[in-house]
PATI-701486 format. One record per residue: x, y, z of N, C-alpha, C, O in turn. Coordinates in steps of 0.001 Angstrom, whole numbers, plus 500000, padded with zeros to 6 digits. Layout:
// residues N
XYZXYZXYZXYZ;...
This chain:
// residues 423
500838498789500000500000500000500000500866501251500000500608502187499244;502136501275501046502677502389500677503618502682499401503818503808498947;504087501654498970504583501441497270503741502104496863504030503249496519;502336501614496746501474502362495457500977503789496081500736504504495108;500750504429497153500928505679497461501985506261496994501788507399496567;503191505803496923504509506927496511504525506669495017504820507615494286;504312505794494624504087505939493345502995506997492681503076507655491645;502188506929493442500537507810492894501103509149492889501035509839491871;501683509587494005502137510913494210503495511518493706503650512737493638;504424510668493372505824510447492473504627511399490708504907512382490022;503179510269490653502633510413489409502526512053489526503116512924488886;501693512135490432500979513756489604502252514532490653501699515475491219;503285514469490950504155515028490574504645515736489893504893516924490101;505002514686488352505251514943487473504402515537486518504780516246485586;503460515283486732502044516474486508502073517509486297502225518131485246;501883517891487606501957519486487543503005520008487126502662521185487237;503978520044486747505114521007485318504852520944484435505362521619483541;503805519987484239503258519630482762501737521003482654501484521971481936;501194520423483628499885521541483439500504522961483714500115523896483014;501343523152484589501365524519484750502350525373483760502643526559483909;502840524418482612503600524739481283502488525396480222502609526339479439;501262524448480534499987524668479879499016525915480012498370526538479169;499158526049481404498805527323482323499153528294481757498297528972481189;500803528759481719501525529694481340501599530239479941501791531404479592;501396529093479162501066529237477605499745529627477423499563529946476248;498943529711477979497713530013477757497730531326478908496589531542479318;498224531758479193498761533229479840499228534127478940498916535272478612;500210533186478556501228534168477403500372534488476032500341535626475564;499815533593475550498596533792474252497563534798474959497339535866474390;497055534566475927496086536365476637496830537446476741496474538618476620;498001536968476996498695538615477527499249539218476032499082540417475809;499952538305474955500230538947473713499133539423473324499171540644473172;497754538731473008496719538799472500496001540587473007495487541402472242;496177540696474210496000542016474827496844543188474495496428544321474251;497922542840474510499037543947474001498858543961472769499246545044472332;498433543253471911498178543788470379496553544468470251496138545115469289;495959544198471222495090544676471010494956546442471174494411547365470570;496060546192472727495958547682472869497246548631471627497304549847471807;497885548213470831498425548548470266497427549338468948497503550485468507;496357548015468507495760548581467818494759549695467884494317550389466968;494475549716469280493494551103469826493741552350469920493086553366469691;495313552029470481496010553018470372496284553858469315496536555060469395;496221553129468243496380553830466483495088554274466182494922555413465748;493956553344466402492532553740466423492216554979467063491702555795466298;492387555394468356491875556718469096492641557961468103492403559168468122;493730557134467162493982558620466795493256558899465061493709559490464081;492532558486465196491686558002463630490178559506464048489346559418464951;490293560455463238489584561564463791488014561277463769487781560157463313;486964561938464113485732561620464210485236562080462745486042562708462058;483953561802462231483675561824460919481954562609460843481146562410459935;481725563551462122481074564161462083480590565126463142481291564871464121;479901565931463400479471566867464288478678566405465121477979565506464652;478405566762466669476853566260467308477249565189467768476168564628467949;478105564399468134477938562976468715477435562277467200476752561287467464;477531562436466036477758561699464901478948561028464813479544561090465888;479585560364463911480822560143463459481602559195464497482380558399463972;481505559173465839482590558960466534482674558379467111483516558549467993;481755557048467086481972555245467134482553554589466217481957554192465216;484165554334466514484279553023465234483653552073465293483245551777466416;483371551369464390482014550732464061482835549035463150482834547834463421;483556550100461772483758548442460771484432549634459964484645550812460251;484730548706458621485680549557457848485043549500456805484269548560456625;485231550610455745485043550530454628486155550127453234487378550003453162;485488550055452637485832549631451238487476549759450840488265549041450226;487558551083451533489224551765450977489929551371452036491139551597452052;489387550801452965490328550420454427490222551693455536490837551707456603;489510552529455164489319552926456790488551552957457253487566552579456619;488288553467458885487488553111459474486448553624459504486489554842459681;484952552932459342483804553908459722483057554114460836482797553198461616;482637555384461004482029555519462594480727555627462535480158555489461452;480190555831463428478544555787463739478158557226464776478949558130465045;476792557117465213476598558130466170476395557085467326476625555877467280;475898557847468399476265557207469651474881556583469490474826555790470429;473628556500468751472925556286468656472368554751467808471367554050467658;473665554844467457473903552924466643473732552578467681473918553270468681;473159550896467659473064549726468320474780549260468719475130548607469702;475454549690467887477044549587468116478114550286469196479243549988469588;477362551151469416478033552501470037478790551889471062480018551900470978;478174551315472093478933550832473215479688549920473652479847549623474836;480330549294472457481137548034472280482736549239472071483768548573472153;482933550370471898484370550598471724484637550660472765485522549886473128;484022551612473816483939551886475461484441550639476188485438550356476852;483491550100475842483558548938476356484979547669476283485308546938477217;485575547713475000486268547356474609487534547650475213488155546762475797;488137549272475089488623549714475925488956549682477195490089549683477676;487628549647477887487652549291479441488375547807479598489035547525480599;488238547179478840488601545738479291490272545661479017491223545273479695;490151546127477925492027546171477898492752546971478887493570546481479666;492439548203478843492904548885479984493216548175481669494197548338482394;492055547422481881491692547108482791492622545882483158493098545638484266;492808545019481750493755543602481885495303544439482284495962544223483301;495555545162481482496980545978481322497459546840482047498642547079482290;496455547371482438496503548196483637496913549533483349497454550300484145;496404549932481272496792550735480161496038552823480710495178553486480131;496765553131481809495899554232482255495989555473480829495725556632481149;496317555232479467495894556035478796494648555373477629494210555986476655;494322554194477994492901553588477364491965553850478319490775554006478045;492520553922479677491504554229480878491226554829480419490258554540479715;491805556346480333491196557808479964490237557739478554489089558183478555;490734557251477604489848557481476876488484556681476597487524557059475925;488682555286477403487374554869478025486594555328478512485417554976478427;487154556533479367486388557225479988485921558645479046484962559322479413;486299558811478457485776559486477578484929559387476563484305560409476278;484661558025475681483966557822475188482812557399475707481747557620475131;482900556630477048481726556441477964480982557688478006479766557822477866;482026558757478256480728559652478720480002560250477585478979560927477678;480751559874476299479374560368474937478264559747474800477240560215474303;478478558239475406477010557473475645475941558021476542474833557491476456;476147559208477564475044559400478139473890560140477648472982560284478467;473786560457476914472116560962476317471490559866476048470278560044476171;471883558309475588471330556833474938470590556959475922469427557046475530;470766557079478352470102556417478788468379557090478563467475556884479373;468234557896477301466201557909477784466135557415476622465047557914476333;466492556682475474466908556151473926465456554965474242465452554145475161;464747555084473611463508554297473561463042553765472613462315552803472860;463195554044471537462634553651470037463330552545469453462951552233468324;464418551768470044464298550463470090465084549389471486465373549759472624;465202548459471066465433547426472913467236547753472665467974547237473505;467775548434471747469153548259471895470036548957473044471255549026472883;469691549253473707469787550387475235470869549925475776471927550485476064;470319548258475955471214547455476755472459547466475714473319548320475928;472630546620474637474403547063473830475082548250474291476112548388474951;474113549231473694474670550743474116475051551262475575476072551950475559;474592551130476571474730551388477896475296550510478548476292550909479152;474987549208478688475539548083479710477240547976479335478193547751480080;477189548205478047478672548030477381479859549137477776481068549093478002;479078549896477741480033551508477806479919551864479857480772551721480732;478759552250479908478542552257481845478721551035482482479459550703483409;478004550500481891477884548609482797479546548635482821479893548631484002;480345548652482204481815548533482114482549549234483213483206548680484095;482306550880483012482543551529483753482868551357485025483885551356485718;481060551129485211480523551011486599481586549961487234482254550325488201;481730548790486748482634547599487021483919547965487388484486547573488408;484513548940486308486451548754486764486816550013487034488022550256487083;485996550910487228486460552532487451485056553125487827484663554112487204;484266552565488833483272553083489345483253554396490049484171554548490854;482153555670489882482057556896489837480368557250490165479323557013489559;480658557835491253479250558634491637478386559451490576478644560582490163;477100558492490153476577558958488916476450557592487923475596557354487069;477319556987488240477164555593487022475773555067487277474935555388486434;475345554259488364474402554000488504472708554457488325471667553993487861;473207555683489025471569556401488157471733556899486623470783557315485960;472976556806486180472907556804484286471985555222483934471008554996483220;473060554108485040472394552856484314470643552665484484469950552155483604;470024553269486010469183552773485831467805553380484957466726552823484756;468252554641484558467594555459483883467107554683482961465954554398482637;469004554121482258468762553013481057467693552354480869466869552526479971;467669550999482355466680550156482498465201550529482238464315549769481847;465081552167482603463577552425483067463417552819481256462279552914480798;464038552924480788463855553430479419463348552006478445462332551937477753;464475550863478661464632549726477777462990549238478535462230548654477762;462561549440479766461022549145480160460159549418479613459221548627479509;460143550296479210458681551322478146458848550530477263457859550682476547;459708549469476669459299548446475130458560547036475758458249546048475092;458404547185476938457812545911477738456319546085477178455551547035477331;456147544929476510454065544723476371453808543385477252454065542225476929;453215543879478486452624542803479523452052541788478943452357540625479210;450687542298477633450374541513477513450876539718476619450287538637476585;451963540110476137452680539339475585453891539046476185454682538230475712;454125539844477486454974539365478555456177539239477755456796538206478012;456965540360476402457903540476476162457987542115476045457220543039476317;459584541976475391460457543524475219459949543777473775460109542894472933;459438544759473505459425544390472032460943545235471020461415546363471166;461254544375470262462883544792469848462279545445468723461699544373468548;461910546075467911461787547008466574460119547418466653459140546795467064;460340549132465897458591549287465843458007548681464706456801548788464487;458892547954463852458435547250462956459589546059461968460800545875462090;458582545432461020459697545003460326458952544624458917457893544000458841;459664545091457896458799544583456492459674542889456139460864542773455846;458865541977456254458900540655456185460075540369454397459800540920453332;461028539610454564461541539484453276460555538875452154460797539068450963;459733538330452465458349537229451586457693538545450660456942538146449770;457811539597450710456784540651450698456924541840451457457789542250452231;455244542535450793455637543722451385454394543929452661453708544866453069;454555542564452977454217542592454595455005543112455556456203542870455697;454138544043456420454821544733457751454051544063459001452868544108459339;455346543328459638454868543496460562454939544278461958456126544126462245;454276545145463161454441546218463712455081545637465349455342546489466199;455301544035465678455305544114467182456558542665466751456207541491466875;458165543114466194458713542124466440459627541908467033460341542909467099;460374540306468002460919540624468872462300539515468577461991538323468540;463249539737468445464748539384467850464865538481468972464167538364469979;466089537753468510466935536633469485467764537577470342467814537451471565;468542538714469540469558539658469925468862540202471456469532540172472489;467729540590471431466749540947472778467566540277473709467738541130474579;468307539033474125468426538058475276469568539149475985469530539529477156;470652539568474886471513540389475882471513541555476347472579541969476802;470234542495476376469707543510477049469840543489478870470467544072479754;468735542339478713468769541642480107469197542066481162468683542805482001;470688541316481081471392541613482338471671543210482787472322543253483831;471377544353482315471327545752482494469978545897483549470172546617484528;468529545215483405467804544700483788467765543855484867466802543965485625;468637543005485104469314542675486180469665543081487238469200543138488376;471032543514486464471628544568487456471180545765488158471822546280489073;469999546224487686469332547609488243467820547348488867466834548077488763;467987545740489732466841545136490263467857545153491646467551545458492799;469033544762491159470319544189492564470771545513492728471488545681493714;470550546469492046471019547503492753469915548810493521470388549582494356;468603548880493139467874549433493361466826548380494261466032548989494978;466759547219494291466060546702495179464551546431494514463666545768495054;464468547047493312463248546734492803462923545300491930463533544970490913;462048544690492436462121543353491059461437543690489762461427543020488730;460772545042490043460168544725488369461386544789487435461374543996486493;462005545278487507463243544714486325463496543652486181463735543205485059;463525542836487395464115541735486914462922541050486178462830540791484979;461928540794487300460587540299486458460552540132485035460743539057484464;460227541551484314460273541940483305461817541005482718461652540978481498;462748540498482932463717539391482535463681538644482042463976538147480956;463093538423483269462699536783483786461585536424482465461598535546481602;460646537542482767459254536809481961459758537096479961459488536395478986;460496538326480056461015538074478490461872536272478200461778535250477520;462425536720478954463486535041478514462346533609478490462442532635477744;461674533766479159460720532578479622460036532773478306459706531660477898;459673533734477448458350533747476427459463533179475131459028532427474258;460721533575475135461846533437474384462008532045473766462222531634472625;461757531288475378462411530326475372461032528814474677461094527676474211;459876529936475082458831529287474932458279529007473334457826527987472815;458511530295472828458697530417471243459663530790470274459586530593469061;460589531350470906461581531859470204462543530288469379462799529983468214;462884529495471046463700528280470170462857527424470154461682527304470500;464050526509469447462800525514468686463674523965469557464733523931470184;462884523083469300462896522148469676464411521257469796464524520432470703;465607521501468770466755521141468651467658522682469123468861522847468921;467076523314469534467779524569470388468821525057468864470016525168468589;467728525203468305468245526735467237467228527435468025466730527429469151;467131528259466498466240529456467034465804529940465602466251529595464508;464622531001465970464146532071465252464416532847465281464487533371466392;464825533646464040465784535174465101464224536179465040464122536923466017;463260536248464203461988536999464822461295536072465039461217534906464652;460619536922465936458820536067466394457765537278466612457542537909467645;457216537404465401456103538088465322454925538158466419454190537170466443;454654539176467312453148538611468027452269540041467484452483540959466692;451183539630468402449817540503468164449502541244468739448650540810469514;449748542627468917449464543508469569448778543842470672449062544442471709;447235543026469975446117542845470724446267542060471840446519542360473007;446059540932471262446275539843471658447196539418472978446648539102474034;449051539445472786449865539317472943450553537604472211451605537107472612;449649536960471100450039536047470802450989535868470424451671536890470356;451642534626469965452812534649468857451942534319467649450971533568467555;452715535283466521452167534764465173452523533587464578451868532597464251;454285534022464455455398533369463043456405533715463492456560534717464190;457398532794463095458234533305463346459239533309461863459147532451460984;460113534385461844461090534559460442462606534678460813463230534205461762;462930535322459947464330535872459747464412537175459456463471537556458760;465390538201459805466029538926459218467515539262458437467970539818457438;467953538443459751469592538799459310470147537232459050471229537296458468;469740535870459302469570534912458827469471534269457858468435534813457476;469772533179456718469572532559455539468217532513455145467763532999454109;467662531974455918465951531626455979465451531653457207466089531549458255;463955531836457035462915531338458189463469530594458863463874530970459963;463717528973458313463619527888459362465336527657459219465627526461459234;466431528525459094467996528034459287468305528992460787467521529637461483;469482528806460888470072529057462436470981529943461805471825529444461061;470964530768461918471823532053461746472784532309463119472461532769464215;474113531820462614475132531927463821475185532647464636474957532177465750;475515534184464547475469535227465472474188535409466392474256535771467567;472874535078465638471924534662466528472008533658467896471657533821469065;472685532478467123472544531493468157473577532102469134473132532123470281;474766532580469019475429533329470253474642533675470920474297533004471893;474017535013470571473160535525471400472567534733472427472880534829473613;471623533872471926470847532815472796471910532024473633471491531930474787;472861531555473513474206530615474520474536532229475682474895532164476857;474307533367474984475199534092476198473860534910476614473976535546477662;472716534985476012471893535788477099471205534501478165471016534852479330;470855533126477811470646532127478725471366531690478940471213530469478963;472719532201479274473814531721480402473635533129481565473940533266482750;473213533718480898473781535263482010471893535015482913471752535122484131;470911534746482098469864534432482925470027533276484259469484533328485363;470689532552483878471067531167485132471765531923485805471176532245486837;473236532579485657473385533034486609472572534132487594473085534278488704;471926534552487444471027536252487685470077535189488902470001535455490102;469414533958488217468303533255488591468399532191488889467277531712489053;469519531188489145469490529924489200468351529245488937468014528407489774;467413529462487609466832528745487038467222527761486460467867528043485450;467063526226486747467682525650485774466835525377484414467076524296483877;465909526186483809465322526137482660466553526739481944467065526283480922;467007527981482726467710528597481518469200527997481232469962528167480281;469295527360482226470634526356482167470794525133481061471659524776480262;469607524736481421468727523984479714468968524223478561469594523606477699;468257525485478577468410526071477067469520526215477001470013525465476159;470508527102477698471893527660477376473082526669477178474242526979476907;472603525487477354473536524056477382472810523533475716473563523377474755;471633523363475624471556523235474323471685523960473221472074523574472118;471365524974473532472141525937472040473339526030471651473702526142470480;474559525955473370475327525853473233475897524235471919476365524165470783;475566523461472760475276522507471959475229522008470446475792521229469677;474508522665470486473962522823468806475172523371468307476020522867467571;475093524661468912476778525063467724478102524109467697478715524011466634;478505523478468736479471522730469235479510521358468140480369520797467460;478441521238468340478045519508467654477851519649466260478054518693465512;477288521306465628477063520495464078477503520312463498478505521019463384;477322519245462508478362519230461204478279519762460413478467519164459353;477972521117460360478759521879459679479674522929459947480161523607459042;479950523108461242480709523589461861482127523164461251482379522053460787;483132524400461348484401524195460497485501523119461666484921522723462677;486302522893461574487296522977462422487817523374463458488194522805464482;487809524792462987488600525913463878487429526261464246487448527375464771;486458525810464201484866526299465302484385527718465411483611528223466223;485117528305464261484151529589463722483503529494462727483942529362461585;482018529573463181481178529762461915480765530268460987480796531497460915;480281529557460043479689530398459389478680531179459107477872530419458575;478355531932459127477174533168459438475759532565459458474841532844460229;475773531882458678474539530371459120474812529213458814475184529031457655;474735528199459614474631526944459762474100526260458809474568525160458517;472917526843458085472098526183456735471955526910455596471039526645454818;472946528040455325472862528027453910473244527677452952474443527414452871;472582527560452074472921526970450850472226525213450699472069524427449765;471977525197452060471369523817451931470114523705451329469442524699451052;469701522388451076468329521733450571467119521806451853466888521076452817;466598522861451415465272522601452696464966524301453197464038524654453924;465906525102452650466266526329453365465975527358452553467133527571452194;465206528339451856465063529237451206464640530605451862463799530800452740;465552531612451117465582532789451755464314533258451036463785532683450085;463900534399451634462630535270451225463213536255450058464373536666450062;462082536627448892462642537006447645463231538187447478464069538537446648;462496539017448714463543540069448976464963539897449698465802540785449546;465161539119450240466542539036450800467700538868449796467495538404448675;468620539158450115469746539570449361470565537962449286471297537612448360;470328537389450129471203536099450869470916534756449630471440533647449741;470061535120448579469926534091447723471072534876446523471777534266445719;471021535805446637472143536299445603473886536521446461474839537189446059;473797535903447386475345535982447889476260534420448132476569533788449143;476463534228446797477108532520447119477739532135447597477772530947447916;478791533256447951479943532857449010479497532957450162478672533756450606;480436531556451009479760531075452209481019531819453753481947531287454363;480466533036453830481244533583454976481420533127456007480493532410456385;482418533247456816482766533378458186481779534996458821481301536044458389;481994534030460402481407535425461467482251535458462357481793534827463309;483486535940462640484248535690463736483491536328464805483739535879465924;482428537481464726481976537705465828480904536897466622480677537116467813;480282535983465910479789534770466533480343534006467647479876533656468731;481993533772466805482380532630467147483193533415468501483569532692469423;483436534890468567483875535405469632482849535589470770483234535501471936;481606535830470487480360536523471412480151534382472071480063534167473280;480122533366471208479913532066471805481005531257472745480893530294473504;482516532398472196483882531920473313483405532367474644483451531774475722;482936533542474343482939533910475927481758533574476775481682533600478003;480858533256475903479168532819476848479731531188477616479466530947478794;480567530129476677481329528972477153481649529259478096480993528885479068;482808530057478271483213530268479413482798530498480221483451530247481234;481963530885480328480896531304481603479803529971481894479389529551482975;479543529539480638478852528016480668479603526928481267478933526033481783;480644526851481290481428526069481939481360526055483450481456524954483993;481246526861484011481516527203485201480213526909486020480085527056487235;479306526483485169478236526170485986477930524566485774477037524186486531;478229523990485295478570522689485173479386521667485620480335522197486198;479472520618485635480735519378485875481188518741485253480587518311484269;482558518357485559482600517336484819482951517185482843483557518149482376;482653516292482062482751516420480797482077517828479801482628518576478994;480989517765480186480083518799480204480769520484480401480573521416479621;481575520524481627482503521842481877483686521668481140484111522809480962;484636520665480485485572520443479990485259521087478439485807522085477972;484239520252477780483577520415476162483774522159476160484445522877475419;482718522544477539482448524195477058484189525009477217484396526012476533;484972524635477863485839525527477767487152524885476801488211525341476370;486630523927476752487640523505475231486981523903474292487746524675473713;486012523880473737485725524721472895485702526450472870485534526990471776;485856527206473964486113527921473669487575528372473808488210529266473249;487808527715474475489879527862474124489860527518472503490239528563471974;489653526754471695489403526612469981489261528028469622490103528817469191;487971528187469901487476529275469348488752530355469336489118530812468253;489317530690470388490033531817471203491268531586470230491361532359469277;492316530493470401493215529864469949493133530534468439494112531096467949;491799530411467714491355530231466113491184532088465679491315532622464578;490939532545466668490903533850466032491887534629466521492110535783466157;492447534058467292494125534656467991495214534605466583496229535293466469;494800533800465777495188533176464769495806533695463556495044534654463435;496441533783462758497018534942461165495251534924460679494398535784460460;495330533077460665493599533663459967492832534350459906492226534656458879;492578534971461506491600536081461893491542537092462793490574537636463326;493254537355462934493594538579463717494168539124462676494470538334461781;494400540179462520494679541160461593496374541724462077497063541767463096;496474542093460627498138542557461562498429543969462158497530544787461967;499146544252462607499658545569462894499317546406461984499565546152460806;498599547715462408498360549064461997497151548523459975496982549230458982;496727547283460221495682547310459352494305546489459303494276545589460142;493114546604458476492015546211459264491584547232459405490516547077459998;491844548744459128491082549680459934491485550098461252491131551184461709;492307549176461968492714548999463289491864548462464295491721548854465452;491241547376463619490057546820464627491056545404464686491985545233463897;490732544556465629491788543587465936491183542214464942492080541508464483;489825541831464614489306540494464248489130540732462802488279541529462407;489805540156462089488978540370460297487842539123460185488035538339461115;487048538827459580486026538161458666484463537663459621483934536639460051;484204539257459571482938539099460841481821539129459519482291539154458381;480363539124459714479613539392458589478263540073459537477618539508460421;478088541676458926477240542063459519475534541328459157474882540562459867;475238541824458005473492541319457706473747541235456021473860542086455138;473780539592456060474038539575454076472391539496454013472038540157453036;471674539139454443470092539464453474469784541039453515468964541506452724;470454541858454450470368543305454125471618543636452831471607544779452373;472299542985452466473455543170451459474717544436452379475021545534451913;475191543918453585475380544902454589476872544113455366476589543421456344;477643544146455176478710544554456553478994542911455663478171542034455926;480066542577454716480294540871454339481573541029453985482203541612453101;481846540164455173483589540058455449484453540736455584485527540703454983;483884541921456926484415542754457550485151542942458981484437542354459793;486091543417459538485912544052461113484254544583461455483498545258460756;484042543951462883483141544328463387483439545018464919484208544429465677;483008545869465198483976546366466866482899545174468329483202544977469506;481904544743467672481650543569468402482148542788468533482598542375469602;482247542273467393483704541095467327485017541147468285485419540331469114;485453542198467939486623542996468916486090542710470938486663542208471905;484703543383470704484849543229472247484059542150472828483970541932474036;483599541613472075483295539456472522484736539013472788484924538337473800;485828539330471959486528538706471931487584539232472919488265538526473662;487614540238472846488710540567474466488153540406475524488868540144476491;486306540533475757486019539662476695486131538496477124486131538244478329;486261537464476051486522536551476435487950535733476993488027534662477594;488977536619476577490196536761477083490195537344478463490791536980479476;489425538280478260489397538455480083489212537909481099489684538038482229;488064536898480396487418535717481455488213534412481356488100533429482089;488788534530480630489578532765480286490587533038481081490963531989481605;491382534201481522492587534414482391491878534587483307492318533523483740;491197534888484045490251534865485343489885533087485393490789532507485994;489388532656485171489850531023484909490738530377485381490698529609486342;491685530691484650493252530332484335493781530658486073494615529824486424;493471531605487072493450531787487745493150531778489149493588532196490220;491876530880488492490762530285489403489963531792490130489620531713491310;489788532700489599489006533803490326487587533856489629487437533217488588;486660534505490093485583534449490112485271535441488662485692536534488284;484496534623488209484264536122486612483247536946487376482991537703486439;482479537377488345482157537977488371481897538479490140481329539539490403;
């Protein structure tokens, strides 16, 4: 017996130089991965604004000639540079990204009374929610919860969802419909969340809770894809139909969608220890992990079913006239980091799958393939994201989402790596 004790312990001995070789290499790939990032921001902040008014002065994606284009603070985009920023700064400890984190944060504050659609949460949670987190300041909080009370006014009780657009003209035709509600809706949420735990009130969360629950009820489908719309009835609060917008077809899985769904029902389990949403967020996850058509390097392609037999886009969509079959690195960045967080609530094989796959993922766009080099790209760090090919819009570009899925998820994989708490 004591032979095979000194032997056992002689074993993982020799072990640990082995894992903690593994450790360190996967340190050193976050920490380069960060320093190029902030290298490239650094060239970016000096890229001038491209209009007056809080116009112009979100980088956003690049254009045609290679530079960069901006937005107003009023894009659905706006709060992913802020945000972006904050996180590098924050790994690096970069006090001249601080500053200008903090500066672009504060162009986001007019968004918090922004009502005319559910994108509040991108815009605010990204840029303040950030803030609030690594350089907290008297005032963050009543910016955020303003947010919340704003992204509330799209709440219809009677359909017990958010509603995400005041409309949408259907690709089939020139059907409109007036009450529809996106997959993208799931990552609002946690802004919603957070301003229930900080104010003490539950109707925020409520209002969460009962969006994700109607989500989950119609939104996915039975093999944990999804619909990226679901039409309801005003009246009513029914569900109609459900379609596509930014998707191949009606009934295909449009990648960046399914992110969405893996990281807004992972961030619901945590908020709620529901295990419904642990469910869902394990099967969608799932789904992307397992299909076969998934590449290799486990970045997808912007949908899962196009081009296939069974799948037809609507005659207005652009996506039947685009044959080439893109990459989304911002998918495959926004699904590294929801893993990671999926992992952590699990055991076992189950926690292994989710963070090996997103070490892939991470590994794959860390990569020549899909990091961009020094001082080009626009100066955004991820090349071959795809904004909306049935809008004929953003195909095989930098996306600054992409960018900050993906340094998030570097943030959290070294918090990991560390054994500290992501949150």
């Amino acid at each position: 017996m004591k032979s095979k004790l000194i032997t056992t312990s002689l074993s993982l001995l020799l072990c640990f130089p082995a894992f903690s070789q593994k450790t360190e290499a996967e340190k050193s790939f976050i920490q380069e991965n960060m320093e190029f990032a902030a290298k490239q921001y650094h060239l970016m902040m000096k890229t001038p604004a491209q209009g007056k008014e809080n116009k112009g002065i979100m980088p956003h994606s690049m254009r045609k000639d290679g530079t960069v284009s901006k937005g107003s603070i009023y894009l659905w985009t706006a709060g992913f540079f802020p945000g972006t920023l904050w996180y590098i700064s924050d790994f690096l400890g970069d006090k001249a990204l601080q500053d200008s984190a903090l500066v672009y944060t504060k162009y986001m504050e007019p968004c918090k009374t922004f009502t005319d659609n559910h994108d509040i949460g991108f815009m605010m949670y990204c840029s303040y929610g950030n803030a609030n987190r690594f350089a907290p300041k008297e005032g963050y909080e009543d910016i955020l919860t303003e947010s919340a009370k704003s992204l509330c006014t799209r709440f219809r009780p009677k359909a017990g969802v958010i509603q995400s657009w005041n409309g949408f003209r259907s690709w089939h035709g020139d059907k409109v419909y007036d009450f529809p509600v996106i997959i993208d809706n799931m990552m609002n949420l946690e802004l919603l969340f957070h301003t229930s735990k900080v104010t003490g009130d539950d109707e925020y969360k409520n209002i969460a809770i009962s969006h994700a629950e109607k989500v989950m009820k119609n939104q996915i489908r039975k093999d944990y894809s999804h619909f990226h719309i679901i039409y309801y009835d005003k009246e009513t609060g029914a569900p109609i139909k459900g379609e596509t917008s930014q998707g191949y077809s009606d009934n295909s899985c449009w990648s960046r969608g399914q992110s969405w769904g893996i990281y807004g029902f992972t961030l619901c389990y945590r908020e709620t220890g529901d295990k419904r949403f642990l469910k869902t967020a394990q099967g969608m996850a799932d789904y992307y992990l397992n299909h076969p058509n998934l590449p290799s390097d486990k970045v997808a392609w912007w949908d899962f079913n196009a081009w296939e037999e069974g799948y037809v886009p609507g005659v207005r969509s652009r996506a039947s006239i685009t044959p080439i079959l893109y990459r989304d690195a911002s998918a495959a960045a926004c699904t590294a980091s929801a893993l990671l967080e999926l992992s952590t609530y699990v055991k076992g094989a189950k926690s292994k799958k989710y963070l090996e796959g997103a070490k892939q993922i991470l590994h794959s766009l860390g990569s020549a393939a899909y990091r961009a080099k020094l001082g080009e790209n626009a100066n955004f760090i991820l090349m071959h994201s795809t904004g909306a090919i049935p809008h004929g819009s953003e195909l095989d570009v930098p996306l600054t989402y992409a960018d900050y899925y993906f340094i998030e998820a570097l943030h959290r994989y070294n918090k990991i790596l560390n054994n500290e708490p992501l949150f």
